[in-house]
C-alpha positions as CSV (number, residue, x, y, z in Angstrom):
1,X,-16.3,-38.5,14.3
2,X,-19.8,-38.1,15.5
3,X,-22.8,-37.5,13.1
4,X,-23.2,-34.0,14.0
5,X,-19.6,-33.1,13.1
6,X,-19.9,-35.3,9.3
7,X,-23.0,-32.8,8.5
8,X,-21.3,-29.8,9.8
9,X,-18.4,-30.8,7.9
10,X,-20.1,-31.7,4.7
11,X,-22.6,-28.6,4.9
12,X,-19.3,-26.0,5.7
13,X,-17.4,-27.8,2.4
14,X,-19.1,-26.0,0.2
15,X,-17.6,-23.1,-1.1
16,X,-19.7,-20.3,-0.5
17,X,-20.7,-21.7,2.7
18,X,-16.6,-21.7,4.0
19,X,-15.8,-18.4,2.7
20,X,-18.8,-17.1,4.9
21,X,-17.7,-18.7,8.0
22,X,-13.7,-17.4,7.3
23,X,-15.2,-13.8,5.8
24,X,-17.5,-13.8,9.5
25,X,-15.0,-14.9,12.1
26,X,-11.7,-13.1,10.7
27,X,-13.1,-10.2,8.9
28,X,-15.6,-9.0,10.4
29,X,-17.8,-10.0,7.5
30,X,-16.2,-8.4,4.9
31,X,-15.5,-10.7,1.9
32,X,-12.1,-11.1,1.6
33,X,-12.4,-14.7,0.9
34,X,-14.5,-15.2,-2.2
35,X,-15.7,-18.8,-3.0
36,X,-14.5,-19.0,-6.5
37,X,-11.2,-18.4,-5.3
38,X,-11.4,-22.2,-3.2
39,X,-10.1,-25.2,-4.5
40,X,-11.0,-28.7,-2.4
41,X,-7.8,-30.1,-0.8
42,X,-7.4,-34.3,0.3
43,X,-8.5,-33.8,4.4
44,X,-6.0,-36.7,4.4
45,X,-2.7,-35.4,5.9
46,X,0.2,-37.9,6.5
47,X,1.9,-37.6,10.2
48,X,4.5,-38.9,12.3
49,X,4.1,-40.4,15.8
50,X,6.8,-40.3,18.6
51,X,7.7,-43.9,17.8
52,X,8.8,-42.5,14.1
53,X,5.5,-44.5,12.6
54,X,3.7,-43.0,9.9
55,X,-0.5,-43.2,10.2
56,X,-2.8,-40.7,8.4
57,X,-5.2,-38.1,10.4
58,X,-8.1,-36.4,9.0
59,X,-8.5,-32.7,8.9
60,X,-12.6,-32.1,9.2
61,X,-12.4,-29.3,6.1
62,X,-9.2,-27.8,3.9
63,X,-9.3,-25.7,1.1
64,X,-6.9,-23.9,-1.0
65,X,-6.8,-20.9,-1.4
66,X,-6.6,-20.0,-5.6
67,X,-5.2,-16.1,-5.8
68,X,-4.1,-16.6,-9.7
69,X,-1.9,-18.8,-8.0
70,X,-1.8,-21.2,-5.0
71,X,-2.2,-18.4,-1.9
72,X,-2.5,-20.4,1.1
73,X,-4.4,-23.7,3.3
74,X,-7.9,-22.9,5.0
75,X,-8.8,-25.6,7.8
76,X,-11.6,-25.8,9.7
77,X,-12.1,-28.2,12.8
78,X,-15.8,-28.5,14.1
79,X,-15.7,-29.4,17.7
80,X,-18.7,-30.8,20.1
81,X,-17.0,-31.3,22.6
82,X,-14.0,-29.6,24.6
83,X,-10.6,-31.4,24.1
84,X,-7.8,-29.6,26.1
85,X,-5.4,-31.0,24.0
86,X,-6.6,-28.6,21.0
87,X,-3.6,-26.4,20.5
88,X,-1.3,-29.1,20.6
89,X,-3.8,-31.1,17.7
90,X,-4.1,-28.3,15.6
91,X,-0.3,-27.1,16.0
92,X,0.4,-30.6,15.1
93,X,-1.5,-30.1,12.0
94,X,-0.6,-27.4,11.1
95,X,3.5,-28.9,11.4
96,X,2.0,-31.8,9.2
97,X,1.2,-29.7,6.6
98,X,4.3,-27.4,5.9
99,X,5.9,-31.0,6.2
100,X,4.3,-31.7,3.5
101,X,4.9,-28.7,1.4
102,X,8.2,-29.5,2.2
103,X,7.9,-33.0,0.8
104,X,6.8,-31.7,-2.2
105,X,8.9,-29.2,-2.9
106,X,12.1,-31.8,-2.0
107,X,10.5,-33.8,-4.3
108,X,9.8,-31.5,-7.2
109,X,13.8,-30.5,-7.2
110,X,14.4,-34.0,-7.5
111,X,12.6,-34.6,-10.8
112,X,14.1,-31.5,-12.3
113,X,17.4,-31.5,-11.0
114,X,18.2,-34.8,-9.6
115,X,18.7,-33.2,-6.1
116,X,16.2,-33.6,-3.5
117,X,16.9,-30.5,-1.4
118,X,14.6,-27.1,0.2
119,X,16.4,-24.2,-0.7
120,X,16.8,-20.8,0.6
121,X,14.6,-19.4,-2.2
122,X,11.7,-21.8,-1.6
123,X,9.0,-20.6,0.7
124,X,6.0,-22.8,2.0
125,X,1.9,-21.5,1.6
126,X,0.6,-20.2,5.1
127,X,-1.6,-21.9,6.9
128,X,-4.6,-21.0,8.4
129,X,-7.0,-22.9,10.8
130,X,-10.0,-22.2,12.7
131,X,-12.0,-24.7,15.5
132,X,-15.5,-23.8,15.0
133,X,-17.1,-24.7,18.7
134,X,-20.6,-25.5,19.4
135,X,-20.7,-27.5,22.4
136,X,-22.7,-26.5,25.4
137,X,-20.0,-25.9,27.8
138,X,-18.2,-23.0,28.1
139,X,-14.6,-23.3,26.8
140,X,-12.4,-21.2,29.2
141,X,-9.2,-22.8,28.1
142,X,-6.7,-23.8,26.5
143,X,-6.5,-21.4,23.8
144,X,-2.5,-21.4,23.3
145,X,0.2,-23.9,24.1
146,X,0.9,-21.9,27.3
147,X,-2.2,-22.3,29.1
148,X,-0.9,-25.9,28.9
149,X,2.3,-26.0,30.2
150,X,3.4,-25.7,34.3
151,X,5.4,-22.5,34.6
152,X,5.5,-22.7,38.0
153,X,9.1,-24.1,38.9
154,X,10.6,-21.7,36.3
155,X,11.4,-18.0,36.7
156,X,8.9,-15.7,35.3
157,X,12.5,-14.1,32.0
158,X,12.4,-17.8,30.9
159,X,8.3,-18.4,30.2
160,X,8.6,-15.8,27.8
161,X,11.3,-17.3,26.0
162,X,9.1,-20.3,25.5
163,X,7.5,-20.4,22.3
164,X,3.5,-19.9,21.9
165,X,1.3,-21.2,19.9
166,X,-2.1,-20.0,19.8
167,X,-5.2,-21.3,18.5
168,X,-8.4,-19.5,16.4
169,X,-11.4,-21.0,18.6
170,X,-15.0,-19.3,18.0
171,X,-17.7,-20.8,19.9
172,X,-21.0,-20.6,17.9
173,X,-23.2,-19.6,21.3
174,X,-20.3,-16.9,22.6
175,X,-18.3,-15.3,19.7
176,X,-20.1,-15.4,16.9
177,X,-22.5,-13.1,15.6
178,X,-24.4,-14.5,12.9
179,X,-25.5,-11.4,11.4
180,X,-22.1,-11.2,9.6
181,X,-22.8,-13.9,7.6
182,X,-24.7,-13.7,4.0
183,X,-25.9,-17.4,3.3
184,X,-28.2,-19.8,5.3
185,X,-25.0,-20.2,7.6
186,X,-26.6,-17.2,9.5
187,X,-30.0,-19.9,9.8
188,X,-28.0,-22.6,10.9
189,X,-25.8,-21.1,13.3
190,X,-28.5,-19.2,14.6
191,X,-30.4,-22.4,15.3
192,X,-26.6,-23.7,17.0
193,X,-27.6,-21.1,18.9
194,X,-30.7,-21.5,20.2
195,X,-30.9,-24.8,20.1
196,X,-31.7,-25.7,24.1
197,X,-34.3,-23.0,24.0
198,X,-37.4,-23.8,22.1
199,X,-39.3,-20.7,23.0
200,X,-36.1,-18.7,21.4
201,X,-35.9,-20.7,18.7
202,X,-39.5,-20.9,17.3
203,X,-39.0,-16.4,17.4
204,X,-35.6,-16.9,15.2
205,X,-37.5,-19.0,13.2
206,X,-40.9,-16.5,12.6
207,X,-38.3,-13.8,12.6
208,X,-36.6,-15.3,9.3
209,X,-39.4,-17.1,7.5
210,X,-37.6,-16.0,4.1
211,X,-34.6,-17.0,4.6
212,X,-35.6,-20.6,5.9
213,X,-38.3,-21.7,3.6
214,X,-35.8,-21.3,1.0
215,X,-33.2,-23.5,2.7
216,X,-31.2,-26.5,1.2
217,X,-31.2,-29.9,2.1
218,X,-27.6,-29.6,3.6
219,X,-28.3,-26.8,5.9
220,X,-31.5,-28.6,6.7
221,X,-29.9,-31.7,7.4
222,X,-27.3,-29.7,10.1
223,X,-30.3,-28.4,12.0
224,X,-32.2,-31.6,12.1
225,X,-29.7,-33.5,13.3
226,X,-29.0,-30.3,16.1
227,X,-32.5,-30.4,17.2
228,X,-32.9,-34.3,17.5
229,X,-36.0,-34.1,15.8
230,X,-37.0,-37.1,13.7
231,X,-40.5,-36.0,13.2
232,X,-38.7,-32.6,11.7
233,X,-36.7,-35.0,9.1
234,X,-40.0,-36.6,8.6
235,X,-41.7,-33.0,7.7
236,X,-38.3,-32.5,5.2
237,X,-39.5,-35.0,3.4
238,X,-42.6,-34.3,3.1
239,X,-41.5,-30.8,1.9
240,X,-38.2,-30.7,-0.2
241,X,-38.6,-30.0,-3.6
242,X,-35.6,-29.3,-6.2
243,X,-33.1,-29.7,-3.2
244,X,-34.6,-26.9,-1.4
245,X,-36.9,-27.3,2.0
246,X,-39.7,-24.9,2.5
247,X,-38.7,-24.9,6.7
248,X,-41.1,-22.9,7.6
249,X,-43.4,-25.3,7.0
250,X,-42.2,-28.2,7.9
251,X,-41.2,-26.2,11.5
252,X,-44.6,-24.9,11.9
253,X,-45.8,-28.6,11.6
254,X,-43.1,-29.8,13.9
255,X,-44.6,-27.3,16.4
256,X,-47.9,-28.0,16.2
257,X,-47.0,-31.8,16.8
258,X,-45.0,-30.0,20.0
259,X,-47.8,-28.6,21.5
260,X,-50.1,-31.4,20.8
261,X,-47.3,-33.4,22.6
262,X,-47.0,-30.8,25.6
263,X,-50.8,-30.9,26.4
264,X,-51.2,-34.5,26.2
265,X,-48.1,-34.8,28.5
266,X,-49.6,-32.1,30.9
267,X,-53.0,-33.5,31.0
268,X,-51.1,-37.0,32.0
269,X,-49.2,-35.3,34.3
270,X,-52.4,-33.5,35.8
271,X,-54.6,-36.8,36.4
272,X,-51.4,-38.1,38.0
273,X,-51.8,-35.7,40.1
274,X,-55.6,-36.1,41.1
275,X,-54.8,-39.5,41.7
276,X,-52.4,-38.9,44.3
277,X,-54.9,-36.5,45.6
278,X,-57.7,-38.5,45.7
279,X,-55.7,-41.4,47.4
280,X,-55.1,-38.7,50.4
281,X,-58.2,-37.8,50.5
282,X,-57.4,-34.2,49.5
283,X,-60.3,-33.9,47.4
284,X,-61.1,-29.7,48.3
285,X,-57.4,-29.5,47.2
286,X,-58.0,-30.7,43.4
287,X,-60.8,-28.1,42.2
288,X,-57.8,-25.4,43.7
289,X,-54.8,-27.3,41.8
290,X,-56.5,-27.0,38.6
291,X,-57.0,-23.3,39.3
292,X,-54.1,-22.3,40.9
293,X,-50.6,-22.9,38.7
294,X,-48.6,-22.1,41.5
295,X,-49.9,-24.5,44.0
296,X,-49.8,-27.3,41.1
297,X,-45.9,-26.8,40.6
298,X,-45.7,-27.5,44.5
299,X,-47.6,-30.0,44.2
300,X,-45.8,-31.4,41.0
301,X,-42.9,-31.5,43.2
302,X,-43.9,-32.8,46.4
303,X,-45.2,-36.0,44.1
304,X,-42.5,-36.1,41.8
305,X,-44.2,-35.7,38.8
C-alpha cells in the first residue's frame, strides 16, 4: 500500500468524512448516511485461496452501518492505479465477507443450541463497496466481471445467462463533482482534481480561502502528500495550530517560493541561451530573443533547453 493510499485511507476513516464521500457518490449528496450512525469495523477480512489456504487481506476502509441495529458493511477501496482485475478483487471481498457473517452466525447457533448450522430464517447484512479512483489515467474498463471474460466462442442466449458482477468505480477527475460534498472532502478532492495544473489549482485555492485556512491536519496531510510538496509540509508546520492549518497561508507562501523558483530557473534557462548565442556568433539575435517570447521558445527548442 503506497503512502498516498494510507493518508487517503486514514483521512476518509473518519466518520463524517465517509458518510460525505457515500452521501456524494450514491445520493447525489443527500445525507442518507449520517456519521453517527458508523461504527469502525477490523479492515482485516479472513479469505481462502485456490489451494484451500487461509491468509488475511486488508480492506482500505469498512464501517458498519448502526440503524438501531446492525444495517449493513460500507467499504471503500482507494485506488492510484488501474488494476483490471478490480471486479474480481472486490467481488472476492465482498464473498469474504458474507463468509464471514456466515461464520458467525454458524457459530452463534452453536453456543446456544449446540448445532452449528445457517438456517432458512437467518439472513446476512448487505454489502456495499465503492473504489474511489484518482489516478491519472483514464479507466475505461473493467467495470463488471463481463468486461473480463472472452464471449467470443459462445453464442450470444448463453452470455446472458452468465452471472455479472459489477463494480461502483468513481474516478475523482471524471465522476465526481465535489460540490456535493459538505466537509473539507470537497477541498481535498478538489485539489485531486487539479493536481497536474498549478495555474487551476492556485484559482480553487483563492476561490475557497474559507474553507481551507480552516483545514485539519488530516486533509492537509492528503493534499501535501498529492502535490509532492515538501516545502508545503514545511509551511504546515509553521502554521498548524489546535490541529487545524491556516492553508491559505501556508499555500500563498508555497507560491511565492514557486515563482521565486520559476524566475530563477528562467533566468538560468535564458543566459543558457545567450551563451549558445554568443558561441555562434548570433549576437543581433540576443537583444531580439529577450524581446520576442516566441522566437525564444524556438530557440529554447532548437538548443534543448
Amino acid at each position: 500500500m503506497g503512502k498516498k493510499d494510507i493518508l487517503l485511507n486514514d483521512f476518509m476513516s473518519n466518520p463524517h468524512i465517509f458518510a460525505d464521500l457515500i452521501n456524494g457518490c450514491c445520493f447525489h449528496g443527500k445525507r442518507v448516511i449520517r456519521p453517527e450512525e458508523l461504527l469502525p469495523l477490523d479492515s482485516v477480512q479472513p479469505t481462502k485461496s485456490n489451494q484451500g489456504v487461509y491468509s488475511k487481506q486488508l480492506r482500505d476502509i469498512k464501517k458498519l452501518l448502526f440503524c438501531r441495529a446492525p444495517a449493513a458493511i460500507l467499504a471503500v477501496e482507494n485506488q492510484e492505479h488501474r488494476d483490471f482485475r478490480m471486479p474480481v478483487r472486490c467481488m472476492r471481498y465482498d464473498a469474504d465477507e458474507y463468509g464471514r457473517q456466515i461464520k458467525a452466525i454458524m457459530a452463534e447457533h452453536k453456543a446456544e443450541k449446540g448445532m452449528s448450522c445457517f438456517a432458512e430464517t437467518d439472513f446476512l447484512l448487505p454489502v456495499l463497496s465503492l473504489v474511489i479512483y484518482y489516478g491519472k489515467e483514464e479507466w475505461t474498463h473493467p467495470e463488471n466481471i463481463h468486461d473480463m471474460l472472452d464471449f467470443s466462442r459462445i453464442p450470444e442466449s448463453l452470455r446472458h445467462e452468465i452471472p455479472d458482477y459489477p463494480i461502483r468505480i468513481y474516478s475523482v477527475r471524471k465522476d465526481i463533482d465535489i460540490d456535493l460534498f459538505c466537509t473539507e472532502l470537497r477541498e481535498v478532492m478538489g485539489i485531486l482534481q487539479r493536481v497536474d495544473d498549478k495555474n487551476a489549482m492556485k484559482q480553487f485555492f483563492y476561490e475557497n480561502r474559507d474553507a481551507f485556512s480552516k483545514m485539519t491536519e488530516a486533509g492537509f496531510e492528503v493534499i501535501i502528500t498529492c502535490t509532492n510538496s515538501r516545502k508545503l509540509r514545511k509551511y504546515m508546520s509553521d502554521n498548524l495550530e489546535g490541529g487545524i492549518v491556516d492553508m491559505c497561508k501556508a499555500f500563498d507562501e508555497w507560491m511565492d517560493d514557486c515563482r521565486e523558483e520559476g524566475i530563477k530557473k528562467g533566468e538560468s534557462r535564458f543566459a543558457l541561451l545567450i551563451q549558445k548565442l554568443a558561441e555562434e556568433n548570433r549576437m543581433s539575435e540576443i537583444l531580439r530573443a529577450a524581446e520576442n517570447a516566441a522566437l525564444r521558445k524556438r530557440l529554447y527548442k532548437k538548443y534543448g533547453l
